[in-house]
C-alpha positions as CSV (number, residue, x, y, z in Angstrom):
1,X,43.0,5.8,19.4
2,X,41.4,3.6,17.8
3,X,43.6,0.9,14.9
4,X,42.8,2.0,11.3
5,X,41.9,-1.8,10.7
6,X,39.0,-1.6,13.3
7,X,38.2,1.7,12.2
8,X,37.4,0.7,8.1
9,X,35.4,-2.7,9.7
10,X,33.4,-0.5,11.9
11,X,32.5,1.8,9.0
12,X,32.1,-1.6,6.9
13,X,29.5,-3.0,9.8
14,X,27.5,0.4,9.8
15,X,27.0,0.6,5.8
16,X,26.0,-3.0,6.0
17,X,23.0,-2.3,8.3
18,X,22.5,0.9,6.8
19,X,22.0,-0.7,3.3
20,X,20.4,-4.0,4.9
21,X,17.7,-1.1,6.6
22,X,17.1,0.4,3.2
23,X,16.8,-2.7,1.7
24,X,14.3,-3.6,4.4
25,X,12.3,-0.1,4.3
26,X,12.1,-0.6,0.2
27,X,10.4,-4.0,0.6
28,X,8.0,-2.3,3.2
29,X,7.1,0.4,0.7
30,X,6.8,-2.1,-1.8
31,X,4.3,-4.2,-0.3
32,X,2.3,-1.3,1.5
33,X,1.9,0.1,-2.4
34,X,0.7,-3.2,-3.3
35,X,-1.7,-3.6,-0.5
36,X,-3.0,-0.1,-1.0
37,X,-3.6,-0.7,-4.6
38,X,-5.4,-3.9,-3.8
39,X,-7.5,-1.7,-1.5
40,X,-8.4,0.7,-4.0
41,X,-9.2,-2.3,-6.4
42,X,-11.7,-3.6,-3.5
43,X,-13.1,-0.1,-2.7
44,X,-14.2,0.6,-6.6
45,X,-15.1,-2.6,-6.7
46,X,-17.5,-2.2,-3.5
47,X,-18.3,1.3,-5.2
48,X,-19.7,0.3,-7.7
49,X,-21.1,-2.8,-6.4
50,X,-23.6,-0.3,-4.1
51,X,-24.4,2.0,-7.0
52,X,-26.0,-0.7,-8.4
53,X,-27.6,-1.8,-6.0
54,X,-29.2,1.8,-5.4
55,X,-30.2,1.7,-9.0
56,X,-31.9,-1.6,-9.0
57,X,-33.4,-0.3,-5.4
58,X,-34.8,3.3,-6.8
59,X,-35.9,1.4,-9.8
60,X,-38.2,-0.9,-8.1
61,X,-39.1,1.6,-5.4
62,X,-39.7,4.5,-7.1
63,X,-42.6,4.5,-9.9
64,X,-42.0,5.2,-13.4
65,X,-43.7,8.6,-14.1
66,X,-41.2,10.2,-11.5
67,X,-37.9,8.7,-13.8
């Protein structure tokens, strides 16, 4: 049987690492939110980016009677 001293620092050691592991999975979510954000940023960025350059394309291509 195991002393009640060892017992209450065993359960102290395991809610250390569990908290240090939540700890650890909140940065992670933290910074995968910020990277996907950045990547949305980027993509509507790029988005918009190749509208325009469609527009400017079809507006030099195509002749004016068909706008």
């Amino acid at each position: 049987m195991t002393h009640p001293r060892k017992r209450s620092w065993d359960n102290l050691r395991k809610a250390t690492a569990t908290c240090q592991s939540n700890l650890s999975i909140q940065q992670r979510r933290a910074t995968l939110e910020s990277e996907s954000k950045r990547l949305r940023n980027s993509n509507e960025s790029l988005s918009s980016f190749c509208n325009l350059r469609h527009t400017i394309w079809r507006a030099r291509m195509v002749p004016e009677k068909l706008w």
